[in-house]
DRENBA-183815 format. One record per residue: x, y, z of N, C-alpha, C in turn; residue in three letters. Coordinates in steps of 0.1 Angstrom, whole numbers, plus 5000, padded with zeros to 4 digits. Layout:
<rs>
XYZXYZXYZALA ...
</rs>
This chain:
<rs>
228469415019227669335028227769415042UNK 226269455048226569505063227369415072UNK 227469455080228269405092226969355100UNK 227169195109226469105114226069225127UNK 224469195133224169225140223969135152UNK 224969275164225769165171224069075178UNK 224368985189223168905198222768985209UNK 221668955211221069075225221868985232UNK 222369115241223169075253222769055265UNK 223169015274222168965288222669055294UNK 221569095304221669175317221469105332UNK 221969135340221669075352221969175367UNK 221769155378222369215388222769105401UNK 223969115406224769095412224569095430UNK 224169065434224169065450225668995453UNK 226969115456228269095455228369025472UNK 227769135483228269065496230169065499UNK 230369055504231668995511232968985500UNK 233469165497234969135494235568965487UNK 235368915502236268825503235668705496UNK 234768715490234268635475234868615464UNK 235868705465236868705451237868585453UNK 237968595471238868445470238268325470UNK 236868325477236368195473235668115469UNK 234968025465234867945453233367885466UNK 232167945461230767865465229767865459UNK 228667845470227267875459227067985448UNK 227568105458227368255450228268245439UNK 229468255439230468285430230368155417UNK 229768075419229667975412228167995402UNK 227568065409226368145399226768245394UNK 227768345397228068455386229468375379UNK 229968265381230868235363229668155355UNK 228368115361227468045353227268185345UNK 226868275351226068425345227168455334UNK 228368475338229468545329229768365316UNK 229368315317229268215312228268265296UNK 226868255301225868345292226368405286UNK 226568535291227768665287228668625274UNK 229468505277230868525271229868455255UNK 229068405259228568325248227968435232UNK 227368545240227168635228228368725220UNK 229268705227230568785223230468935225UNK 229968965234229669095245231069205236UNK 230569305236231869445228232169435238UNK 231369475253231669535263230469505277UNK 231169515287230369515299229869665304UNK 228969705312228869825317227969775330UNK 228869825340228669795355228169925361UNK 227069865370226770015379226969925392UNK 227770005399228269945406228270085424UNK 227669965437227370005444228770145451UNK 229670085448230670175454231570315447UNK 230870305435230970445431229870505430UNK 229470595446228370635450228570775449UNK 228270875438228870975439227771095433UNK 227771195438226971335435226771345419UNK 226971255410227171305395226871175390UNK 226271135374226571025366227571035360UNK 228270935359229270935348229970815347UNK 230570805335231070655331232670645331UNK 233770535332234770565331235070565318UNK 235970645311236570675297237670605293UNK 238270565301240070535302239770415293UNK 241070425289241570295278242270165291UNK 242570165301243070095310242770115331UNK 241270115329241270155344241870075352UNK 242070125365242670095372241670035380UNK 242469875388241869805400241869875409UNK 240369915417240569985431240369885444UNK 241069895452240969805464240269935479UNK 238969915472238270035480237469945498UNK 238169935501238069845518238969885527UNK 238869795540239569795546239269655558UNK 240469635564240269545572240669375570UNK 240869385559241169275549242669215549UNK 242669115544243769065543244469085526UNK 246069105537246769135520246369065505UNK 245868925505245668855497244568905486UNK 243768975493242769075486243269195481UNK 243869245487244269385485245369335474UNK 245669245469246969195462246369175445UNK 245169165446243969115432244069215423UNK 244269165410244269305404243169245390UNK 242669275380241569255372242069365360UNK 242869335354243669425340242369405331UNK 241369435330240369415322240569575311UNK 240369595303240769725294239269775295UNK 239369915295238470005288238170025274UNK 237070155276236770175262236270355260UNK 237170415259236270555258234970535245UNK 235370505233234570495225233270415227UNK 233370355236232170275241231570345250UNK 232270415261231970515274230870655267UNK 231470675257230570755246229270745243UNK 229270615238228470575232227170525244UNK 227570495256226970515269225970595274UNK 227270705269226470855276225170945263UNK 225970855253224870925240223470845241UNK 223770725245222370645246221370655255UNK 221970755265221070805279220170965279UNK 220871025267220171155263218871175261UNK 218271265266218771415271219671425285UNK 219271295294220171275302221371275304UNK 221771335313223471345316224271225319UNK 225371225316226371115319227571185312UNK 228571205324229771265322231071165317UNK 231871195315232771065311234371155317UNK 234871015322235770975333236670955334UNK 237671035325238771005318240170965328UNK 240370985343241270945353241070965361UNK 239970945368239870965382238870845390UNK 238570735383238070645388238570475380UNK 238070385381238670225374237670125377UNK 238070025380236869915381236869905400UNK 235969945409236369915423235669765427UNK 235669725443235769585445233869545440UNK 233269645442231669585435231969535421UNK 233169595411232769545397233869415395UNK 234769455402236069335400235769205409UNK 235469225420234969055429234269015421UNK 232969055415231868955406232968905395UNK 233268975387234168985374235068835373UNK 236068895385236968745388236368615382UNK 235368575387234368505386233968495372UNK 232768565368232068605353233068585346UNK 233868695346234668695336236668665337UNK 236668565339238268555347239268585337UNK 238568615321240168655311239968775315UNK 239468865316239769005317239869085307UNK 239368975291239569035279238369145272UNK 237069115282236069195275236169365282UNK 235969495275236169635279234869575289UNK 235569675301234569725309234369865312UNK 232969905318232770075320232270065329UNK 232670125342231270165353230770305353UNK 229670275355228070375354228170425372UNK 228570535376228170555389226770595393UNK 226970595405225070595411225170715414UNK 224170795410224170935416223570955430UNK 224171005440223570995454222471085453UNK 222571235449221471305448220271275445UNK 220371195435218571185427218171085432UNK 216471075428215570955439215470855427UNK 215070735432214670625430213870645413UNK 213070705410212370705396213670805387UNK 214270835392216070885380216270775376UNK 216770715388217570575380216670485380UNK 215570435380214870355369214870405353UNK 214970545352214670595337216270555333UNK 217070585338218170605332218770435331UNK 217970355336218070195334217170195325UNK 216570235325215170175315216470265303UNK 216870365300217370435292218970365283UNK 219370255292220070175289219870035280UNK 218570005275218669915274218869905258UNK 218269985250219169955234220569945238UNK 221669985245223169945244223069765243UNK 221869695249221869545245221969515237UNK 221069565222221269545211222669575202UNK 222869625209224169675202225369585210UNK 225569465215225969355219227069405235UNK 225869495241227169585251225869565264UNK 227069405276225569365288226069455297UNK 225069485301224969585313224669515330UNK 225369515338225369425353225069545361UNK 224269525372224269635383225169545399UNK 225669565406226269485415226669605428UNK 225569535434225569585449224169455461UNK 223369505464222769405478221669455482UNK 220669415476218769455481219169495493UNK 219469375503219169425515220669455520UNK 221069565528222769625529222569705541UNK 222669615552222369685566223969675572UNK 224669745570226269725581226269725594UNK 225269825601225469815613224769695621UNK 224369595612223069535616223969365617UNK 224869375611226069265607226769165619UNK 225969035614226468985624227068865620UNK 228168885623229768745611229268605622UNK 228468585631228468495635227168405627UNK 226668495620225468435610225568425597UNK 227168395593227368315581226168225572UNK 225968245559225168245553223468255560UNK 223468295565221768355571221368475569UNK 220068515573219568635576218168595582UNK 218568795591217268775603215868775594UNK 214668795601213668755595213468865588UNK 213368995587212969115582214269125572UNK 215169055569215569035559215068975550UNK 214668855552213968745541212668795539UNK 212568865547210968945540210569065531UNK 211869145535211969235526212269165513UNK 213569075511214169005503213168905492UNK 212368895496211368765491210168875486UNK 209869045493208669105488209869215475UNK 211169205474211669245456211769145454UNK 211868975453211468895446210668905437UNK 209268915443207868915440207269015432UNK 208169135432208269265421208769205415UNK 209969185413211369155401211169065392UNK 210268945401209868855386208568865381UNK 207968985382206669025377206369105371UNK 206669215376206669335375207669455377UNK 208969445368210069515380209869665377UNK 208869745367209169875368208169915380UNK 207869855388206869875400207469905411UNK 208869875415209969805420209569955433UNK 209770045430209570185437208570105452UNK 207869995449206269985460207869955472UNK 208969915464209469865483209769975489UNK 209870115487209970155493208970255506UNK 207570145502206470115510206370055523UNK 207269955521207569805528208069825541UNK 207369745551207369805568209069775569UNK 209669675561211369675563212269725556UNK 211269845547212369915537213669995546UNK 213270065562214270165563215570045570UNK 215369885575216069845583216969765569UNK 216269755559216669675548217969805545UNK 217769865539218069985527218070135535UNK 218970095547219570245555220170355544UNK 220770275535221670405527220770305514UNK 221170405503220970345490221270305482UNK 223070335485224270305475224070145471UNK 224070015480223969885472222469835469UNK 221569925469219769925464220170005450UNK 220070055448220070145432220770065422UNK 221670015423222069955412221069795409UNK 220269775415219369685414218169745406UNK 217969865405216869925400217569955388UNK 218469975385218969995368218469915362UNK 218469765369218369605362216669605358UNK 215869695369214769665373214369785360UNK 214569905358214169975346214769925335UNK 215469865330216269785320215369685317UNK 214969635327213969515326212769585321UNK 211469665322211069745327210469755311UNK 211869835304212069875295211869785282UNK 211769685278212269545279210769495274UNK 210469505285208969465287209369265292UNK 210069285302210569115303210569135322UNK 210269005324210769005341211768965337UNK 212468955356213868965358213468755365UNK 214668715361214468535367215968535382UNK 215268515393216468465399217568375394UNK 218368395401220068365397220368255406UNK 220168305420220868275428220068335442UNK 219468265451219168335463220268295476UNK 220268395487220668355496220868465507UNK 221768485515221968565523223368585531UNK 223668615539225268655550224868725558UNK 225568715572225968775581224268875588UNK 223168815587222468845589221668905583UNK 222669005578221969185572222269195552UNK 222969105551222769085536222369005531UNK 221569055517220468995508221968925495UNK 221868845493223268775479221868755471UNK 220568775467219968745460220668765447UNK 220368755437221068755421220068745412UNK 219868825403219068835393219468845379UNK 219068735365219768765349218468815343UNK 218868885331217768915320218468915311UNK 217268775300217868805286219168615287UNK 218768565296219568415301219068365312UNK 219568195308218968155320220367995324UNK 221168095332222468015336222067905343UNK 222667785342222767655347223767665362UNK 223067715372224267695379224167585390UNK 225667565395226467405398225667435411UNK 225867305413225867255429226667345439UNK 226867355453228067395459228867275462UNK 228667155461229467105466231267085465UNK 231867085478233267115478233467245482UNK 232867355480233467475484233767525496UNK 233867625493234567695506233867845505UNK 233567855519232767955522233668125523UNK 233168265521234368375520234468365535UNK 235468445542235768485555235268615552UNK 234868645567234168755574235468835580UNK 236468965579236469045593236268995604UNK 236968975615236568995628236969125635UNK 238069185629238969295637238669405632UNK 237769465626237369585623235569595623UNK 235169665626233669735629233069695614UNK 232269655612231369625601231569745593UNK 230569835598230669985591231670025582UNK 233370015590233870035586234869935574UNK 234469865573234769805563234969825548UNK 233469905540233069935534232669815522UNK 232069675529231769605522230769635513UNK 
</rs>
């Protein structure tokens, strides 16, 4: 008798925002345990995260049987820097990653990277046992925008093969633009950018390239590190032949988009009421933070 063919796995992407989400309990983090919720229900082999803070000149996945928690910030209080996410790897699956992106490159990662705060903050949340392998997919800084759509779109048989794929980083990611006195908001050329990849994402997401048309593309999306891993979701999708359903909208600190996007589910998520909102930094420069 074959062996059961596992359930398509869901995909989704992640608008992480603010470190300091891992400690608290609100609207947002309360839509990704709904997400990881989905997730746990198909009995997922494995997660594979592209994740905005391993922003690096190369693709590649991590290999390790046990990565390591990175506490990649600053400015923060020990209580964060204290989190750790023992979630296990998988070379055999990190493999099987890089074989399903061919002719495409994807190197594999055998000690020099682990899960950093884009893949572990959501996680906490999603996934709080820590039991399913995880792998992160780094973003290659060199290549443009239609790479990584292919190599998302290039990703998406690993769904069938019961292995969800998360992108987790922030449409809109302006640091120097950050303003902690505008707790859950954003200025107007936020919500406009924010609401014109809406309007791609649930329509149309292999189109997704028009934002970078868009009169607020350069104030939105200064750098590209937490934009691209949105576009994995968006060629995944693409690929698919499915739109992407919001998750979760919202915003912070002026200059960040928390918008949230699933494919492949459609999470029930709670009310906020009762929560508690994350804390902002006040004693270090936005910039430097490396939220």
């Amino acid at each position: 008798m074959s062996a059961a063919t596992p359930a398509l796995a869901p995909a989704g992407f992640i608008g992480h925002g603010n470190p300091m989400n891992t400690l608290a309990d609100n609207a947002f983090t309360r839509s990704w345990a709904a997400f990881g919720a989905s997730v746990r229900t198909v009995r997922p082999r494995a997660v594979v995260v592209v994740s905005a803070h391993w922003f690096i000149n190369a693709s590649a996945v991590t290999a390790m049987a046990q990565p390591r928690t990175i506490h990649d910030f600053f400015g923060f209080p020990d209580e964060l820097f204290a989190v750790e996410y023992p979630a296990p790897g998988s070379p055999k699956i990190a493999a099987e990653v890089a074989d399903a992106v061919k002719p495409m490159w994807v190197g594999l990662d055998h000690d020099s990277w682990g899960l950093d705060h884009g893949t572990w903050s959501v996680l906490v949340h999603a996934l709080p046992d820590a039991d399913i392998p995880v792998i992160q997919l780094s973003v290659d800084a060199a290549k443009p925008l239609d790479h990584h759509l292919q190599l998302g779109a290039a990703l998406a048989p690993l769904r069938q093969q019961g292995i969800a794929v998360v992108g987790s980083g922030n449409i809109v990611h302006n640091l120097r633009m950050v303003d902690f006195r505008r707790a859950g908001e954003g200025f107007d050329w936020a919500h406009r950018y924010d609401e014109a990849a809406r309007d791609l994402l649930t329509t149309d997401p292999g189109s997704v390239a028009k934002l970078l048309e868009h009169p607020d593309h350069r104030r939105a999306v200064p750098t590209t590190d937490h934009f691209l891993p949105m576009v994995y979701l968006a060629g995944l999708a693409a690929a698919s032949g499915e739109a992407l359903d919001v998750l979760i909208e919202g915003y912070d600190a002026g200059s960040l988009s928390m918008t949230s996007y699933t494919l492949g589910c459609s999470p029930s998520v709670p009310d906020a009421t009762g929560a508690t909102e994350a804390e902002l930094p006040t004693d270090v420069p936005p910039e430097s933070t490396n939220l």
